[in-house]
C-alpha positions as CSV (number, residue, x, y, z in Angstrom):
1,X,-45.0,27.6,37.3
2,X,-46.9,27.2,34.0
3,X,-48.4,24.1,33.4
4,X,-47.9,22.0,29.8
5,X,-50.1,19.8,27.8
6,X,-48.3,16.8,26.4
7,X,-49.7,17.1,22.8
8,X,-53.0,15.3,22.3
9,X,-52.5,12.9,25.5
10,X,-54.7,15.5,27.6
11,X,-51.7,14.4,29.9
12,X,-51.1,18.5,31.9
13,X,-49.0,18.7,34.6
14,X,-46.8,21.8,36.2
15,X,-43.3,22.4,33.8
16,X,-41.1,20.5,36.2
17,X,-41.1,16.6,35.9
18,X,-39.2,14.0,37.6
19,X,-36.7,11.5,35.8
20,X,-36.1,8.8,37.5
21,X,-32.9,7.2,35.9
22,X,-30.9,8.4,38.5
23,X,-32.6,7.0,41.5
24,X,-31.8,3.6,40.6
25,X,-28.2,4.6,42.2
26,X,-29.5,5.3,46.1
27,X,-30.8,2.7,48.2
28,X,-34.5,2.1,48.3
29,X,-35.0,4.2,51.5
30,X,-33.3,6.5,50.0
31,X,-35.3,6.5,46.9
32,X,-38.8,6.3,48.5
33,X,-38.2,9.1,50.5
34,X,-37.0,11.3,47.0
35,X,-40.0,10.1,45.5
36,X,-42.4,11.1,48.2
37,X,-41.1,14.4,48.7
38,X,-41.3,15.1,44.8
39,X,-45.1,14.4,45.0
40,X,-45.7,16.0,48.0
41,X,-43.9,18.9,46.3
42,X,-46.0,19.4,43.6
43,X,-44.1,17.0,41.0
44,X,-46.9,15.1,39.3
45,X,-45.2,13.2,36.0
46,X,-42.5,10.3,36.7
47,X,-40.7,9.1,33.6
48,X,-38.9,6.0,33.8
49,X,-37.9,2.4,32.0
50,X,-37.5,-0.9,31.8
51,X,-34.0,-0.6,31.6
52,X,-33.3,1.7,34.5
53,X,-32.4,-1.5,37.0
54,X,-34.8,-1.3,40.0
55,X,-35.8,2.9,39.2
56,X,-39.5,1.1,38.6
57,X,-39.5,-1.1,41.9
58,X,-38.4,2.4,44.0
59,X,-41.6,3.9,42.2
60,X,-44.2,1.5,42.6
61,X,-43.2,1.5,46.3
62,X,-43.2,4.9,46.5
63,X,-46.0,6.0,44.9
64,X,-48.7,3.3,44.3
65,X,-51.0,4.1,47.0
66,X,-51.2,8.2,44.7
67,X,-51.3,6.4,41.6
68,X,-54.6,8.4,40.7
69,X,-52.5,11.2,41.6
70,X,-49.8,11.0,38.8
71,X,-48.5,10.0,35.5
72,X,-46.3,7.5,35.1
73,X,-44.2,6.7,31.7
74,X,-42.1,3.4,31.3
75,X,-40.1,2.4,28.0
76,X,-39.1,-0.5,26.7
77,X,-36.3,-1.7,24.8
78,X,-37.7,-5.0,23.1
79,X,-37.2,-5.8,19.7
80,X,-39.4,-8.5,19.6
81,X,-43.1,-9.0,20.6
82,X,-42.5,-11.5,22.9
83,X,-39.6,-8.9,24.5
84,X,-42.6,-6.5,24.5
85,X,-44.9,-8.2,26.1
86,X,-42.7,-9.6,28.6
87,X,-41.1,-6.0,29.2
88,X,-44.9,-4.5,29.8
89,X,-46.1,-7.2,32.1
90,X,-42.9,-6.6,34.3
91,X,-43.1,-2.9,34.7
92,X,-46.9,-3.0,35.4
93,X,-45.9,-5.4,38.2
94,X,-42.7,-3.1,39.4
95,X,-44.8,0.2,39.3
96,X,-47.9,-1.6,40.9
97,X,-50.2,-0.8,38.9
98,X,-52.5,-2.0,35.5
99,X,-51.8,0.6,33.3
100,X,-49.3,2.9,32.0
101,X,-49.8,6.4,31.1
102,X,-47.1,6.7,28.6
103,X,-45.4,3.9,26.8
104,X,-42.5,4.7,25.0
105,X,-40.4,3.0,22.0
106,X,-37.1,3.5,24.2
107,X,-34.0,4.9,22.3
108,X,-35.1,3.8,18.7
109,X,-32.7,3.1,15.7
110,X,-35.2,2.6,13.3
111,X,-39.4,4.7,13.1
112,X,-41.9,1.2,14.0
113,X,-44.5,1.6,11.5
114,X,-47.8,-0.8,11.5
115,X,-46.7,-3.6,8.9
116,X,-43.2,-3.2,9.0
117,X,-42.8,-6.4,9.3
118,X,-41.8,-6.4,13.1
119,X,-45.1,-6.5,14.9
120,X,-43.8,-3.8,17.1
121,X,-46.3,-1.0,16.5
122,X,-48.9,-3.4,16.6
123,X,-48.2,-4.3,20.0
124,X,-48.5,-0.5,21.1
125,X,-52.0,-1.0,19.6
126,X,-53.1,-4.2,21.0
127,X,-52.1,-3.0,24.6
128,X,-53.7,-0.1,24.9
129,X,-56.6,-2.1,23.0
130,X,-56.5,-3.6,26.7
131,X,-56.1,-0.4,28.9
132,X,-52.6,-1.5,29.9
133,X,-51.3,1.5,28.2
134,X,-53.2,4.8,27.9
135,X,-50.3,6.7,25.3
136,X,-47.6,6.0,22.7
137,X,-44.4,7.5,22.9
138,X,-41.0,7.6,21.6
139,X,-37.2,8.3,22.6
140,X,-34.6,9.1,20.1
141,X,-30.9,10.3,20.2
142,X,-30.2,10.7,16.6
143,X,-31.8,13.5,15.4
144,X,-33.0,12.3,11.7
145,X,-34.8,9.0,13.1
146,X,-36.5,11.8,16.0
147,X,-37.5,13.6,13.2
148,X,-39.0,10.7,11.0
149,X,-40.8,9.7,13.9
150,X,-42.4,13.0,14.3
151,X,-43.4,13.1,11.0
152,X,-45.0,9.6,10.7
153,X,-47.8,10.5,12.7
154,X,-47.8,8.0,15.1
155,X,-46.7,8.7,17.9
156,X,-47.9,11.0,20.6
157,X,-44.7,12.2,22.8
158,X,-41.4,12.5,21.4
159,X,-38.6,12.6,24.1
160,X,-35.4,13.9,23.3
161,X,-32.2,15.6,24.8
162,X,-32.7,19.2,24.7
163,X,-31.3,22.1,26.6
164,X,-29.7,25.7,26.3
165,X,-27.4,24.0,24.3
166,X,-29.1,22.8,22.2
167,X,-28.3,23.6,18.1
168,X,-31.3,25.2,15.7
169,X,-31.5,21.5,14.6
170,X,-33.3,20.5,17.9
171,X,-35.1,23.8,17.9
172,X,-36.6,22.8,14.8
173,X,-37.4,19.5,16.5
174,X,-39.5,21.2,19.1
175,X,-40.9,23.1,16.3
176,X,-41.8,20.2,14.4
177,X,-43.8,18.6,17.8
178,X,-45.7,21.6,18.0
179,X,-47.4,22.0,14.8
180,X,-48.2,18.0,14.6
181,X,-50.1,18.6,18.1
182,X,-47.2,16.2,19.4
183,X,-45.7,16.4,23.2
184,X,-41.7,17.1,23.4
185,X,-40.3,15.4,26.4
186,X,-36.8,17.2,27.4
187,X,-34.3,14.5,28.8
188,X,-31.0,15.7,29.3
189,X,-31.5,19.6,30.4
190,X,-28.0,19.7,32.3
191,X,-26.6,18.4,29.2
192,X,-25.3,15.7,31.0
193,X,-23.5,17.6,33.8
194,X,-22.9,20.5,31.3
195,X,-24.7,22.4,33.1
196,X,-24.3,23.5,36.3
197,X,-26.7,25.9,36.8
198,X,-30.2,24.7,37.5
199,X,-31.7,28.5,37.0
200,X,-30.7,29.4,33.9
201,X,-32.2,25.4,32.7
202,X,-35.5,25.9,34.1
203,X,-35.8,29.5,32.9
204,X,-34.5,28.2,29.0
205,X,-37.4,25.9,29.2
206,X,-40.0,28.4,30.3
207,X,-40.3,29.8,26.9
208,X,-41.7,26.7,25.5
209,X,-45.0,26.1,26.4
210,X,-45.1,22.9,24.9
211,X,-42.0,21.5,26.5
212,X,-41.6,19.2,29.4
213,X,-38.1,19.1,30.6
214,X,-37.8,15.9,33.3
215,X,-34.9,16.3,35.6
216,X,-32.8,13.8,36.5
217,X,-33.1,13.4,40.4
218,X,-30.7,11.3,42.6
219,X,-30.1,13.6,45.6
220,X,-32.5,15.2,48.2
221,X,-30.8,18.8,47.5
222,X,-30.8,18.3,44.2
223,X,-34.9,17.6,44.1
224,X,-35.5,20.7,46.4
225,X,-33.6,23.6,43.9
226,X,-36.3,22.1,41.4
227,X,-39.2,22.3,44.3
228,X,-38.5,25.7,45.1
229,X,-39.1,26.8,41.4
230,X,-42.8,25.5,42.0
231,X,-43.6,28.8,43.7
232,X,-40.7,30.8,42.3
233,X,-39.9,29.8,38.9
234,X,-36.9,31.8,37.4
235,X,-37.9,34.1,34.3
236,X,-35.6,33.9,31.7
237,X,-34.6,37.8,31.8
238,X,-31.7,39.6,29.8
239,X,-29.2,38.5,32.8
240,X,-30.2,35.1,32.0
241,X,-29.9,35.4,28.3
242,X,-26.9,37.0,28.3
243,X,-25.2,34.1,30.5
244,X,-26.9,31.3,28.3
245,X,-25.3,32.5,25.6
246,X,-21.4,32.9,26.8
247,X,-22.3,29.6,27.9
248,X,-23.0,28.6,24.4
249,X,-20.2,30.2,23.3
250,X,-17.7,28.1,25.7
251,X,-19.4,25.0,24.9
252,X,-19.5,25.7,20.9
253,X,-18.9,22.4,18.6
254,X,-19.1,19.0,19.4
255,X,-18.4,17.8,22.9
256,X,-19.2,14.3,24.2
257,X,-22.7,14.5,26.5
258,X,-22.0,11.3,28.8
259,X,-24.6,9.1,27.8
260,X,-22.8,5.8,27.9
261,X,-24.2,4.2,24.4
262,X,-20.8,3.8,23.6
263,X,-20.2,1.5,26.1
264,X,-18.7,-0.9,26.7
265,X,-15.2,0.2,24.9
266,X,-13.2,-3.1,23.7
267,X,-9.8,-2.2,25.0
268,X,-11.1,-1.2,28.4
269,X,-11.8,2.9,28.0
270,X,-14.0,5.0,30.3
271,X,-15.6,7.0,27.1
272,X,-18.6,8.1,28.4
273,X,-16.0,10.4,31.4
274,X,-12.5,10.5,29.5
275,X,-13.8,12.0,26.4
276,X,-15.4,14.7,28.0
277,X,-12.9,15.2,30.2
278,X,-11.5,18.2,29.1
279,X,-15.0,20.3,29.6
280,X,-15.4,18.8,33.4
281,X,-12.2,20.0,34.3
282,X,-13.3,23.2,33.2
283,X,-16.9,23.4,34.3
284,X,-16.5,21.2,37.7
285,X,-14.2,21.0,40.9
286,X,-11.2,19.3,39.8
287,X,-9.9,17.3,42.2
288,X,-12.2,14.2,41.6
289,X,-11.0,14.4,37.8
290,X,-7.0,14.2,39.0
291,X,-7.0,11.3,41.4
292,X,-4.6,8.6,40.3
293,X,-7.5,6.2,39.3
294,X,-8.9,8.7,36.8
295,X,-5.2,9.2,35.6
296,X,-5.4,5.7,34.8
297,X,-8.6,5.8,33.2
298,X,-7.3,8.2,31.1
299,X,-4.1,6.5,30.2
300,X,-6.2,3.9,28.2
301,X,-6.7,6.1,25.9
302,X,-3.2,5.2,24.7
303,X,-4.8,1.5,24.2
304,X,-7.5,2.9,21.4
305,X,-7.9,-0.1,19.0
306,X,-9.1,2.4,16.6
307,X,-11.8,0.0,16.0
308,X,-14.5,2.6,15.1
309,X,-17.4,0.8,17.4
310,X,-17.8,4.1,19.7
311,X,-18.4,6.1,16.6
312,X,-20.6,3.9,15.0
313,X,-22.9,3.3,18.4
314,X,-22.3,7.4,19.2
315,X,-26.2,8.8,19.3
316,X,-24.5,12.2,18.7
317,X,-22.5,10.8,15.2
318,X,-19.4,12.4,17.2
319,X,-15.7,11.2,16.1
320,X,-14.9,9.7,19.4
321,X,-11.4,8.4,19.5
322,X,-10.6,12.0,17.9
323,X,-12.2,13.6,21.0
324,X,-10.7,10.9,23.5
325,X,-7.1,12.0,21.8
326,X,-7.8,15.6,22.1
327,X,-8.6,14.9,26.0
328,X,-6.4,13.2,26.8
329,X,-3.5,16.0,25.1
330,X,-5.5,18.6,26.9
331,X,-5.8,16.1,30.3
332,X,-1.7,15.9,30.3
333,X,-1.5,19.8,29.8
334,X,-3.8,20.0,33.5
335,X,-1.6,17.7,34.6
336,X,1.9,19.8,34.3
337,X,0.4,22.5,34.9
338,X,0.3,24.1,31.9
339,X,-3.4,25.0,32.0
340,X,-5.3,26.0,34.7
341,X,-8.7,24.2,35.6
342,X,-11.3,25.1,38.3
C-alpha cells in the first residue's frame, strides 16, 4: 500500500482512508467497534462532519485516547460566522479533542475568498490563528466551483467525488490539484453503490499518487475487504483495465449517483433511489428494488409537480424528473417482465 501526501499539509497516511458518513447509521457499539478495528488495521485518516448526525460522537469515543495516532477532518456547513464558530466548538467537543487536522468548507456553492464580504475565510484564518484547526479544506459537487476553488489558491485539500467513472473533466480536476501542490480527497469511489467491486476501486485509485480515496464504511465486512488491501493492495493490471472500462461503457451518460441534495422532493418522491433505479436493478440483487413499498415509491413519480427544484439543487446539473420518467418506464418494463434484471 503506497502511502499519499495530502498536498502541502505534510498530512501522509497509507492510500486507504476511512469515511465516516455511514457509521452514523449503526449503533454506537456498533460504531466503536468499526472504528477501532480500522485503526488497529492500519487506517490512520478519519473524515467526517458536522452534519453527519452523531458520526463525530462515535469518533471521539472511539478514538480519543490514539488521537496522536490519526488525522481527523470535520466540515462544516455554516454560512455565517457565528454558524462557524458554533459548528467548530461542537465538533472539538464530539471528537474530544482541541484541534482539527483538516477543516473543510463542506459542500460549497460559492469559492470563500478573504473580503468577500462574508467573514467566512477569515474565520478559517482566525482558528487556526488559535491551533484549533491545523488545515483548510474544501468539498464541492459542481465541478466549476471545485475548480475555482483550486485555482484561488487557498485552500489546501480539495474533496470531491471521483471514481472509475469518473469523466476527463474530473481527471483534469485531479490534474489541476497536483500541479497547485493541492491534496485531492476522493469521496464517492463506489459511485454511490455503482460500484460493486471494491478491487477494481482501490486498484483505479492506485495510479494516482496524489489521491486519497476515503471509503465509506458502515459494516464490519465491508471495513475488512479494505483492510486486507493493507498487505495486498490490488494492481490495476490489464484484467482490471479491461473490466473498468466495459464498466464505463454500461454506465456511459448521465445517471443519478444517490447523493440526496435533492431532497426533500415537494410531492413526496424518493429521488435520490427512484431515479436511479433503473441501474440498481441492473447492477444489484433485485428483490429489495421490487417489494410493494418500493413499487409505491416509484408510483410517485406519477405525482412530479414538474417544479424544477431537484434540477436546480442537483450537484451533478442532471435533468431529474427526465431521469425519474425514464425509470420509472424502464421500472414497469422489470415489472411485466419484459426485461430481465439481476
Amino acid at each position: 500500500m503506497q502511502t499519499i501526501t495530502l498536498g502541502t499539509t505534510g498530512i501522509t497516511v497509507c492510500q486507504n482512508a476511512f469515511g465516516a458518513l455511514p457509521v452514523q447509521r449503526t449503533d454506537m457499539e456498533t460504531a466503536v467497534k468499526i472504528l477501532r478495528r480500522a485503526y488497529e488495521g492500519g487506517m490512520r485518516f478519519f473524515d467526517t462532519a458536522r452534519a453527519y448526525s452523531d458520526s463525530e460522537e462515535k469518533l471521539g469515543q472511539a478514538l480519543g485516547e490514539v488521537r496522536g495516532d490519526i488525522f481527523l477532518a470535520t466540515k462544516t456547513m455554516a454560512k455565517t460566522p457565528e454558524e462557524f464558530w458554533e459548528q467548530l466548538e461542537t465538533s472539538l467537543e464530539k471528537l474530544r479533542t482541541d484541534y482539527v487536522d483538516l477543516y473543510q468548507f463542506h459542500c460549497v456553492s460559492q469559492c470563500y475568498r478573504p473580503g468577500d464580504g462574508t467573514g467566512m475565510y477569515e474565520c478559517m484564518l482566525e482558528a487556526k490563528r488559535q491551533g484549533k484547526i491545523r488545515h483548510i479544506g474544501v468539498t464541492a459537487h459542481k465541478l466549476r466551483i471545485a475548480m475555482e476553488c483550486v485555482e484561488s489558491g487557498l485552500y489546501e485539500t480539495m474533496q470531491f467525488p471521483f471514481s472509475y467513472l469518473s469523466s476527463e473533466k474530473e481527471l483534469a480536476l485531479v490534474e489541476a490539484c497536483r500541479q497547485r501542490e493541492m491534496g485531492f480527497i476522493a469521496m464517492k469511489g463506489l459511485a454511490g453503490g455503482l460500484i460493486r467491486d471494491s478491487k477494481a476501486a482501490m486498484a483505479y485509485m492506485t495510479q494516482f499518487d496524489n489521491v486519497l480515496p476515503i471509503w465509506g464504511i458502515q459494516k464490519p465486512e465491508e471495513l475488512e475487504e479494505w483492510l486486507a488491501f493493507m498487505e495486498e493492495t490490488p494492481v490495476y493490471d490489464k484484467e482490471l483495465r479491461a473490466f473498468v472500462e466495459q464498466e464505463k461503457q454500461e454506465l456511459a451518460g448521465e445517471f443519478c449517483r444517490g447523493c440526496g441534495y435533492c431532497m426533500p422532493c415537494p410531492a413526496g418522491i424518493m429521488i435520490n433511489q427512484c431515479a436511479r433505479m433503473s441501474l440498481m436493478l441492473r447492477r444489484a440483487p433485485s428483490a429489495a428494488w421490487l417489494t410493494e413499498e418500493m413499487q409505491a415509491e416509484m408510483a410517485r413519480i406519477e405525482q412530479c409537480l414538474e417544479c424544477g427544484q431537484c434540477r436546480s439543487k442537483c450537484p451533478y446539473e442532471l435533468d431529474t424528473p427526465r431521469l425519474l420518467k425514464k425509470n420509472l418506464e424502464d421500472y414497469r418494463q422489470v415489472l411485466a417482465g419484459e426485461v430481465k434484471v439481476c
